[in-house]
C-alpha positions in Angstrom: 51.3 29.7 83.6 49.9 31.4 86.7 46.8 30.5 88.5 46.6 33.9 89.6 45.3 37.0 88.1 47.2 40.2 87.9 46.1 40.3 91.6 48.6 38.2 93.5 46.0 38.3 96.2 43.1 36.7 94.1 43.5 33.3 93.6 41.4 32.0 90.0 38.8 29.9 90.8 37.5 26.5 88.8 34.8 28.5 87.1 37.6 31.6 86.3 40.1 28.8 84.9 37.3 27.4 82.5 35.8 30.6 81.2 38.8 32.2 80.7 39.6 29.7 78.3 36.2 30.4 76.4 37.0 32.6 73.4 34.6 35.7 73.3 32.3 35.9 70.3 30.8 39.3 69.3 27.5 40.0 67.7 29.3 41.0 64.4 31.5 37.5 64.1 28.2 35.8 64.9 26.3 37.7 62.0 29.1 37.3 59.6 29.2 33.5 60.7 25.4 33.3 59.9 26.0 35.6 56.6 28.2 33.4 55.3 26.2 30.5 55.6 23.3 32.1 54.0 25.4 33.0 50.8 26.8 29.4 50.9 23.3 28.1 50.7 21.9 30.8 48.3 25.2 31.4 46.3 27.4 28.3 45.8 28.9 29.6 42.8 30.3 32.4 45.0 30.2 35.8 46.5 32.8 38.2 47.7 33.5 39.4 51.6 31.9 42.7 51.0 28.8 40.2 49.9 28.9 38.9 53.5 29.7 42.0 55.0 26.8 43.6 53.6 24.7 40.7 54.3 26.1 40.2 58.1 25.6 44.1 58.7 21.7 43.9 57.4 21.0 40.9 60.2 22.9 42.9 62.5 21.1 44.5 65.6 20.3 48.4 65.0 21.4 48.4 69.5 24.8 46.7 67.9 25.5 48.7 65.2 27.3 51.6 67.2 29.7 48.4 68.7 30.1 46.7 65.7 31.4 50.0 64.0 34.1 50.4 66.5 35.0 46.7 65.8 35.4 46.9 62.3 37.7 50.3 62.5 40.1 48.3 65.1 40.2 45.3 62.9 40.9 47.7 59.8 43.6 49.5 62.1 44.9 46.2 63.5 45.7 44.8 60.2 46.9 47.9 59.2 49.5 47.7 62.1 50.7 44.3 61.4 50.7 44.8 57.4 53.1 47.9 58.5 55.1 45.4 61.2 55.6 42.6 58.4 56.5 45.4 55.7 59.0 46.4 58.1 60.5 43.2 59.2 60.7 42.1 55.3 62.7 45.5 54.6 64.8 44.7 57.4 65.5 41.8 56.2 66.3 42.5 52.2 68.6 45.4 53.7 
């Protein structure tokens, strides 16, 4: 692994190394986070993921929402795309 970022000339620094290394959080996994510990508390016989998506978008930020709904359509697409990749390599493979 490289020190250096995709600009040979730009050597990382200490504080580049560390953060980079720091996974990003967005406001919607940190409202689903907190949604889920809510239902846990309220709800220990259970709930469903809509439950905390519901929940996590009503604690959500009406300045995050715009954000947030692009997240959620790349996640949906994302998984799409691997579903489709696996489906794919598991056809290939019973052929």
């Amino acid at each position: 692994m490289s020190d250096l970022t995709p600009f040979d000339e730009y050597p990382l620094d200490e504080f580049d190394r560390v953060t980079s290394r720091v996974r990003m959080v967005t406001p919607l996994q940190t409202m689903f986070a907190q949604a889920e510990e809510e239902l846990l508390s309220a709800r220990p016989e259970g709930f469903t993921p809509e439950d905390i998506g519901r929940r996590a978008w009503e604690l959500l930020p009406e300045a995050e929402r715009d954000t947030a709904w692009a997240e959620l359509l790349y996640t949906y697409w994302e998984a799409i795309a691997a579903d489709r990749e696996t489906w794919g390599r598991t056809d290939e493979a019973v052929s």
